[in-house]
VEXDREN-2710 file (C-alpha; in Angstrom, 1 decimal):
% VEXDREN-2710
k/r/px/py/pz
1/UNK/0.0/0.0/0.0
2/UNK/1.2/3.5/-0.5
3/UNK/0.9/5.9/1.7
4/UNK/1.5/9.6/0.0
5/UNK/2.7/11.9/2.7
6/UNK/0.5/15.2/1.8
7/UNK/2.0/18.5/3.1
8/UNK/3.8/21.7/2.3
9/UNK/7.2/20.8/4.1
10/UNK/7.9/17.8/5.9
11/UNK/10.4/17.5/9.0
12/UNK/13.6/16.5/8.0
13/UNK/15.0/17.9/11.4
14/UNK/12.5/16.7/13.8
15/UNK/13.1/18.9/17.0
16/UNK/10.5/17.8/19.7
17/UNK/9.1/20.5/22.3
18/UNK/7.4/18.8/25.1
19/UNK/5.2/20.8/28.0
20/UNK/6.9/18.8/30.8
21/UNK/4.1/19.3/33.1
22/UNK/1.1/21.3/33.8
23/UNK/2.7/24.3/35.4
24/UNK/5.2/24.6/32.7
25/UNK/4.8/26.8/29.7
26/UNK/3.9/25.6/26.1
27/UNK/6.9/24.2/24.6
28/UNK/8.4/26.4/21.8
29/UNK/8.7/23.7/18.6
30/UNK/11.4/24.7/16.1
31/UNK/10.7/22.1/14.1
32/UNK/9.6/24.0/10.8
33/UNK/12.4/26.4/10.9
34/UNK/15.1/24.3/11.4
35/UNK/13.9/21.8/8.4
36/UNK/13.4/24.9/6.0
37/UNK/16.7/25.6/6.8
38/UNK/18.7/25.2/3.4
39/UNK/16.9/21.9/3.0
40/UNK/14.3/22.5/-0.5
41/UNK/15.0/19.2/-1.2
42/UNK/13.5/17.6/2.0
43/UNK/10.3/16.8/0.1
44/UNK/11.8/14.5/-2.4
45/UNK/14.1/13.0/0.6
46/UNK/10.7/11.9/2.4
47/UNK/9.0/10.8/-0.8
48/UNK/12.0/8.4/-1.5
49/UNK/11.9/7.5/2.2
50/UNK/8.3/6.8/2.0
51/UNK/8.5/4.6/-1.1
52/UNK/11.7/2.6/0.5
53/UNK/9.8/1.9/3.8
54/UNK/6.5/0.9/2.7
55/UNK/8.8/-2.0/0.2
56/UNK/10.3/-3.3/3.4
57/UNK/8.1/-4.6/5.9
58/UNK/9.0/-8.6/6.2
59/UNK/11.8/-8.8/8.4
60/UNK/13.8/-12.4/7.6
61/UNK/14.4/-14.5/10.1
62/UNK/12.2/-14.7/13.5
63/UNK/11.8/-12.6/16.8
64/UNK/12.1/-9.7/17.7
65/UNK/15.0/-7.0/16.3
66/UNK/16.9/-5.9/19.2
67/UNK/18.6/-1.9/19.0
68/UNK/21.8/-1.5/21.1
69/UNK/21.5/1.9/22.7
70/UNK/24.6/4.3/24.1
71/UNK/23.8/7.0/26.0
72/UNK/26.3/9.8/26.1
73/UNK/25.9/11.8/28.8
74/UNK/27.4/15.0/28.1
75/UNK/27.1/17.8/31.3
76/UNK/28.9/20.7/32.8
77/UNK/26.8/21.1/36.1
78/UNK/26.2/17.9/38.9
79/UNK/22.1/18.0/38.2
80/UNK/23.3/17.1/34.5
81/UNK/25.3/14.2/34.7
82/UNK/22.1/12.2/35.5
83/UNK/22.1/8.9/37.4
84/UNK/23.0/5.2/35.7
85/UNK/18.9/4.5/37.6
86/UNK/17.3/7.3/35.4
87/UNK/18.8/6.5/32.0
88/UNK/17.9/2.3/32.5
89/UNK/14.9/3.7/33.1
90/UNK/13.7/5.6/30.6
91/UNK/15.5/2.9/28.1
92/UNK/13.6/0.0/29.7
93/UNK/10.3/2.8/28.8
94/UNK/11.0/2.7/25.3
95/UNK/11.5/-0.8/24.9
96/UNK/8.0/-1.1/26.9
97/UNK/6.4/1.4/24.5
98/UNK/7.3/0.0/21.8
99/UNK/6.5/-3.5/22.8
100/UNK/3.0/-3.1/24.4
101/UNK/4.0/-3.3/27.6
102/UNK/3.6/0.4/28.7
103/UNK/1.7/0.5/32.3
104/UNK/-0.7/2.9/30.2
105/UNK/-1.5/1.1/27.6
106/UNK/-5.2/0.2/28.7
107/UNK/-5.4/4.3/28.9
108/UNK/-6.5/4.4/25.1
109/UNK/-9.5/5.8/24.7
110/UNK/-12.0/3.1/22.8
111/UNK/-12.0/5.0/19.5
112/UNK/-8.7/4.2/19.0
113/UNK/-8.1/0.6/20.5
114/UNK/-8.3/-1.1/17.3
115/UNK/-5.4/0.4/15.5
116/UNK/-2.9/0.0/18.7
117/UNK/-0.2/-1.8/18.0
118/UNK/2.8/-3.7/19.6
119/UNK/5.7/-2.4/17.1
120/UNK/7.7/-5.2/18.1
121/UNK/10.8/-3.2/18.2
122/UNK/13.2/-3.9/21.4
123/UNK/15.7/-2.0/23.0
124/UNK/18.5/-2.5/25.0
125/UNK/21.7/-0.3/27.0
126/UNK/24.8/-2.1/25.3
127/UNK/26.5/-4.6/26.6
128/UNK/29.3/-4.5/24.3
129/UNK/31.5/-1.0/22.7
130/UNK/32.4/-1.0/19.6
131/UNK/35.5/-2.8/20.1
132/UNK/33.7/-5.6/21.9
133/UNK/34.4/-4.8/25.3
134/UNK/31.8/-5.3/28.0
135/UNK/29.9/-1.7/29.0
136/UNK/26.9/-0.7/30.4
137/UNK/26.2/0.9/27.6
138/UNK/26.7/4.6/29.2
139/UNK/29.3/7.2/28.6
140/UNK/29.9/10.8/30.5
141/UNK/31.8/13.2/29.2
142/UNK/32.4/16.9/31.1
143/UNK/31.6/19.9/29.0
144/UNK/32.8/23.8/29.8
145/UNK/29.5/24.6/27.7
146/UNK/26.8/25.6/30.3
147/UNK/24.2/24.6/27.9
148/UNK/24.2/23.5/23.6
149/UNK/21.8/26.0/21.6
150/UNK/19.7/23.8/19.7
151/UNK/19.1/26.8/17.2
152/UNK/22.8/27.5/16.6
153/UNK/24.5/24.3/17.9
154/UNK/22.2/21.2/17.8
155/UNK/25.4/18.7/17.0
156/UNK/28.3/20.6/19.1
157/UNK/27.6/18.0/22.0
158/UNK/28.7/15.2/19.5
159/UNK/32.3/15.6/19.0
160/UNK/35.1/16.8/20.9
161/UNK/36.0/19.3/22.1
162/UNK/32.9/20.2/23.8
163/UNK/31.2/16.7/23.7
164/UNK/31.8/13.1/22.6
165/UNK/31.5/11.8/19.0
166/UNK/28.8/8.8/18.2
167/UNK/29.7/4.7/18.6
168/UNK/29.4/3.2/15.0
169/UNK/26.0/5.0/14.1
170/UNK/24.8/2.3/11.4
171/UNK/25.4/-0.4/14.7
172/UNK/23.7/2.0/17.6
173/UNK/21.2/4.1/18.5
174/UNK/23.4/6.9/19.8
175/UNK/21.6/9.2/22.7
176/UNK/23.2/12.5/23.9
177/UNK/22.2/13.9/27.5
178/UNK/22.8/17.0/28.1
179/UNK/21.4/20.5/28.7
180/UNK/19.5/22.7/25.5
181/UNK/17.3/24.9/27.4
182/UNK/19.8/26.4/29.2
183/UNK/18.2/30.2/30.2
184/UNK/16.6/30.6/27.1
185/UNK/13.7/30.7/28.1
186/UNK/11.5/27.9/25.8
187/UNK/11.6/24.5/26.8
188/UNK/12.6/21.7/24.4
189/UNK/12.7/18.1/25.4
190/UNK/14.6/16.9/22.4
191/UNK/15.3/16.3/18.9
192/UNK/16.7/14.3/16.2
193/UNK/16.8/13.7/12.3
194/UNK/14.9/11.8/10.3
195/UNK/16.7/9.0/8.3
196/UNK/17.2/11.1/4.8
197/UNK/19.2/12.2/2.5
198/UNK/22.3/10.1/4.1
199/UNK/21.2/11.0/7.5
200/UNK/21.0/7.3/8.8
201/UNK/24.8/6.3/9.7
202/UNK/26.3/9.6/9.6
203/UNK/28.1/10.9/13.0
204/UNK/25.4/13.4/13.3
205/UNK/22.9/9.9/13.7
206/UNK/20.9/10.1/17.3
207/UNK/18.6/11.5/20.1
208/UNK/19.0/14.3/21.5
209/UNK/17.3/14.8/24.9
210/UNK/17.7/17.5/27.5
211/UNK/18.9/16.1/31.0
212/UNK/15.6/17.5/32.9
213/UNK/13.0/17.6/30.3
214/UNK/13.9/15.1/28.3
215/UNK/13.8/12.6/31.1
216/UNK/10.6/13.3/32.6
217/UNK/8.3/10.0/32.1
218/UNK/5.5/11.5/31.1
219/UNK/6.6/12.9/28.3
220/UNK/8.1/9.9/26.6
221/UNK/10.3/11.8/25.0
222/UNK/12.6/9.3/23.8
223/UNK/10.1/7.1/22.7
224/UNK/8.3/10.2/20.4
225/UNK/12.2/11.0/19.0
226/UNK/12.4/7.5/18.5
227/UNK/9.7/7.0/16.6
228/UNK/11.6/9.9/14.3
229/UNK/14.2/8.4/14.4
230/UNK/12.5/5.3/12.5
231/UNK/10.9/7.7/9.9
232/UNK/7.6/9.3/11.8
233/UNK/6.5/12.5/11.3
234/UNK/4.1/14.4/14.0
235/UNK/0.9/13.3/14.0
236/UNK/0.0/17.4/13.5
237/UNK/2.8/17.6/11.2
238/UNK/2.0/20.5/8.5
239/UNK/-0.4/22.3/11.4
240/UNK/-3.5/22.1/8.8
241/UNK/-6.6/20.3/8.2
242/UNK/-5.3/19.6/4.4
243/UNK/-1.8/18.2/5.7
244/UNK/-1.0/15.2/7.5
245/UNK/1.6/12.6/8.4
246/UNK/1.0/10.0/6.1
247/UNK/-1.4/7.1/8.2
248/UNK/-4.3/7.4/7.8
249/UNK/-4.7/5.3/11.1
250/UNK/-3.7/8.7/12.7
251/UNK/-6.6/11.2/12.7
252/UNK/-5.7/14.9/11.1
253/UNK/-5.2/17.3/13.4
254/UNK/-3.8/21.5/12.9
255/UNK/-1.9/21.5/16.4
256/UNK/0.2/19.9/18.7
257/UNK/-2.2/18.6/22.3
258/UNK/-0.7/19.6/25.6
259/UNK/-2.5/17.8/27.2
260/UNK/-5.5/15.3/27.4
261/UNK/-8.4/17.3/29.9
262/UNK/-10.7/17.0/27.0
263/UNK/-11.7/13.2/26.2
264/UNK/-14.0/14.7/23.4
265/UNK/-11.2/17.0/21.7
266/UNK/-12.3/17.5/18.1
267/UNK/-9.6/19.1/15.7
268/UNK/-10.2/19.5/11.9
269/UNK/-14.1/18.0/12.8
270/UNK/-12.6/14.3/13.9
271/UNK/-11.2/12.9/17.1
272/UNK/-8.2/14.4/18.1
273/UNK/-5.6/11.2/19.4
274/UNK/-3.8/12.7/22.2
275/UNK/-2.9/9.4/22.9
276/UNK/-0.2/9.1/19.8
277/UNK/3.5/9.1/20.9
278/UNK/3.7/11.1/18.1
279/UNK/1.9/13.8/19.9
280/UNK/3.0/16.2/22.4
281/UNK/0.4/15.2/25.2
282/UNK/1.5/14.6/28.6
283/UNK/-1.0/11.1/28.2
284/UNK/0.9/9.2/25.3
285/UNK/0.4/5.7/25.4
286/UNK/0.4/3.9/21.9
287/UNK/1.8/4.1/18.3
288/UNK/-0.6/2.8/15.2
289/UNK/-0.6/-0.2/13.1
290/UNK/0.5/2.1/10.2
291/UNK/2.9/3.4/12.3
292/UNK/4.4/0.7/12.9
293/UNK/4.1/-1.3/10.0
294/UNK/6.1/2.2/8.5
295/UNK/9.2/1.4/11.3
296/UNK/9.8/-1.9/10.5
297/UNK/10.0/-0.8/7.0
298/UNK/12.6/1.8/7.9
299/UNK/14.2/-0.8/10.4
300/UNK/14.4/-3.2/7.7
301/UNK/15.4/-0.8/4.8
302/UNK/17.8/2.4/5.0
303/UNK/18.4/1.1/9.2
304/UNK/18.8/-2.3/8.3
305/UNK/22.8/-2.1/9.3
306/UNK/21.5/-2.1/12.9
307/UNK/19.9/-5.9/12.5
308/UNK/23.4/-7.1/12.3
309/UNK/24.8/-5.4/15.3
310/UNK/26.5/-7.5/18.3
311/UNK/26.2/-4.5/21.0
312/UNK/23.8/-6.6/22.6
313/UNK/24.7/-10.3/22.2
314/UNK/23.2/-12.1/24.3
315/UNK/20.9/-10.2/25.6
316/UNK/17.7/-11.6/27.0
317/UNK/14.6/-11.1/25.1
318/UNK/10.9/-11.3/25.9
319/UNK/10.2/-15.0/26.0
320/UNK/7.5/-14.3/22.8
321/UNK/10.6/-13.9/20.8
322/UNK/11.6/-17.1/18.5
323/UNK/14.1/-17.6/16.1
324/UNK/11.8/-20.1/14.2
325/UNK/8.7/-19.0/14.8
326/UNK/5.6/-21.8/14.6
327/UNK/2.7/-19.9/15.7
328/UNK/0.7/-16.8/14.7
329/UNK/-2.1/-14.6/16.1
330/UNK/-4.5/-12.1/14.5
331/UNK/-6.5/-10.1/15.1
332/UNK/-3.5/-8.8/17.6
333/UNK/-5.0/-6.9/19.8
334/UNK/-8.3/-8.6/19.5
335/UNK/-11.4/-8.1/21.4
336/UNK/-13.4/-10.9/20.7
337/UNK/-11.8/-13.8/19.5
338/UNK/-8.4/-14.9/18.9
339/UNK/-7.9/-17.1/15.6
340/UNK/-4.0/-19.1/16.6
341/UNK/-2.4/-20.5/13.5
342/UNK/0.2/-23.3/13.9
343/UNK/2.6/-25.3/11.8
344/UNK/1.5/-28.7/13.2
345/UNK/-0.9/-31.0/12.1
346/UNK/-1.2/-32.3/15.7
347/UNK/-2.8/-30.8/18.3
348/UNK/-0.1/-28.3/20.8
349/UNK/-1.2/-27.8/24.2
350/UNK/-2.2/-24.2/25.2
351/UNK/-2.1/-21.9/28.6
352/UNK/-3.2/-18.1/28.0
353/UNK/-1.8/-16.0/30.7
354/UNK/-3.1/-12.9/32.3
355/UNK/-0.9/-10.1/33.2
356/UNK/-1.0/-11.2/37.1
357/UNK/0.5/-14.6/35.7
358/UNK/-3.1/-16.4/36.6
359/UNK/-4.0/-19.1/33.5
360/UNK/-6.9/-17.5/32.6
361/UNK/-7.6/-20.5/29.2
362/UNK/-6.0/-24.1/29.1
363/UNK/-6.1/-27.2/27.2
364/UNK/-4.8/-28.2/23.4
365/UNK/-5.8/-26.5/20.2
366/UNK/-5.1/-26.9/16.4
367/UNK/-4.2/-25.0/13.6
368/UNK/-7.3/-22.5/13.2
369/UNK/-8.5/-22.6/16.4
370/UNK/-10.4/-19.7/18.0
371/UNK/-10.0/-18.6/21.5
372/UNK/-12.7/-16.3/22.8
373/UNK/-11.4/-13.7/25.1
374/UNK/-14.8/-11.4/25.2
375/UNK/-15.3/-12.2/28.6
376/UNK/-11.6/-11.2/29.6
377/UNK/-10.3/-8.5/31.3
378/UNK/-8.8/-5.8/28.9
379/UNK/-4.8/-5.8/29.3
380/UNK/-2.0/-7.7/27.9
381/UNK/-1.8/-11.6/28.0
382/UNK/0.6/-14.1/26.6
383/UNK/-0.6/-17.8/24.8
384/UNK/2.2/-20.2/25.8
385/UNK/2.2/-22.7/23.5
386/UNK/3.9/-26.7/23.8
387/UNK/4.4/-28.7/20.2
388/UNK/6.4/-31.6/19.6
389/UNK/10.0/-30.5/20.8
390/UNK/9.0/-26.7/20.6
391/UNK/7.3/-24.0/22.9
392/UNK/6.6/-20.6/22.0
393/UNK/5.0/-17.8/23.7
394/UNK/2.9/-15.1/22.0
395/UNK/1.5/-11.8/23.1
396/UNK/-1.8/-10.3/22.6
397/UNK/-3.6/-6.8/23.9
398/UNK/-7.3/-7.8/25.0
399/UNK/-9.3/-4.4/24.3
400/UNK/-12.6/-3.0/24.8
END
């Protein structure tokens, strides 16, 4: 399917402004000036991205693709150089996000339940440098700069001498800490590039995320720059009613939401969804199927280099992950039934899991089979499934 992305100028430089919490001001979004920015070309950049991502959705191989992250930490005051328990946290968020497994997740409003999706993407902190030595996947550097101007420096904190340069950007995710508010006055959580026009790989390649703002859970911030970092726009990119972001799984909407008061928010006469990471709402708690069927593609295409990356061998994945997959499940999430398609021709025994770990169905199924869950609790659940010499376990989102 192709998805034509429909607006005047699309971010190439995709500088997130986050209202960190109710008593802070509106964020100031440079978003549109900084892509306009010597960049005429950016249209055709995100056409040819488009076309490349959409031609790249099957992944080969099974599981789940694992991202090795660094984060630099790059900070010239104490409050700066941010603790080891703050950055494995908001790491282990995005890897949540982006797997389902967000606390919020039954927050969506029912409107929009049917398009969640579990992107299926994990992360994890390094466990090996580029050289192959063990590391936890953190690095801190001291800076004389009291703070990086996104406006006039927005890569000075990746290179010496007043920062650190990137690990092997076509191998990790690269993630610079450090200050870019500073006392000017507008607050921005964060920004990074999309993957254009030689963007993906280059030393430039990476989040950045300011030490305070950045890091405040509810903003998600480095799941949203993620998610531009894998190629999505806003979900008000363009600020019109005639411009959106390319999904049509994403309602159109003229504005960024601050925050999510109003369950009945209409913009451009539909349903506004707050709820998009992709958004700047304080209440973010899901990405789309198109969304994430457009990651993968990205993943798999112009970011494939990071598929074949050791910085986290050996890491432990979710247990749903499989490099020989034998079992399927759609609709995923489902709210009715659950059709499970297996390569047997025998019967495999079956336990589905609720999230408090109670079996909540049991017993032996065959290829086909349909589980009802409509009288289940919404939430996440996982089908652990027992064949001849092979188990797998799958996850599914119950919705309402």
């Amino acid at each position: 399917m192709h998805h034509s992305f429909r607006q005047f100028g699309a971010i190439l430089f995709a500088l997130l402004a986050i209202q960190a919490d109710l008593k802070a001001q509106n964020a100031v979004c440079l978003t549109d000036e900084l892509m306009m920015r010597g960049r005429p070309e950016v249209e055709a950049l995100l056409e040819q991205l488009n076309a490349q991502a959409w031609s790249h959705q099957q992944r080969q191989g099974g599981g789940s693709p694992v991202v090795p992250v660094v984060v630099h930490v790059v900070w010239n005051t104490a409050s700066e150089n941010i603790s080891d328990a703050v950055i494995q946290g908001f790491v282990a968020q995005m890897d949540e996000d982006f797997n389902l497994m967000n606390a919020n997740a039954g927050s969506v409003r029912p409107a929009f339940t049917s398009v969640v999706a579990d992107v299926g993407i994990r992360f994890c902190l390094a466990q090996y440098d580029p050289q192959g030595n063990a590391t936890t996947g953190i690095t801190r550097t001291y800076t004389t700069d009291t703070w990086f101007d996104p406006n006039n420096e927005p890569h000075k904190m990746k290179g010496p001498p007043d920062g650190i340069s990137a690990w092997d950007p076509t191998r990790y995710l690269n993630i610079w800490v450090c200050d870019i508010v500073g006392s000017s006055g507008s607050i921005v959580s964060g920004y990074t590039y999309l993957p254009t026009g030689g963007m993906a790989g280059s030393w430039q390649d990476g989040l950045v995320i300011d030490y305070y703002y950045g890091t405040q859970p509810s903003a998600r911030t480095p799941t949203h720059e993620a998610g531009h970092y894998f190629g999505l726009r806003h979900t008000f990119d363009g600020n019109s009613c005639f411009a959106d972001d390319g999904f049509t799984d994403t309602p159109n909407t003229n504005s960024p939401t601050w925050n999510c008061n109003n369950t009945n928010l209409m913009k451009c006469s539909v349903l506004t969804q707050y709820e998009n990471y992709m958004d700047y709402s304080g209440c973010t708690a899901m990405f789309t199927m198109q969304q994430a069927a457009y990651m993968n593609g990205v993943l798999n295409g112009v970011r494939s280099s990071l598929l074949g990356s050791t910085g986290c061998a050996g890491w432990s994945a979710l247990p749903e992950d499989d490099e020989h997959p034998r079992a399927w499940l759609h609709p995923n999430p489902v709210s009715d039934a659950l059709t499970v398609r297996v390569a047997s021709k025998s019967p495999v025994a079956y336990r589905l899991i609720d999230a408090t770990g109670r079996a909540v169905r049991q017993g032996s199924l065959i290829d086909g089979a349909l589980l009802s869950v409509a009288d289940l609790a919404p939430g996440l659940h996982w089908l652990q499934l027992e064949g001849a010499g092979w188990t797998q376990t799958l996850k599914t989102s119950v919705i309402r």
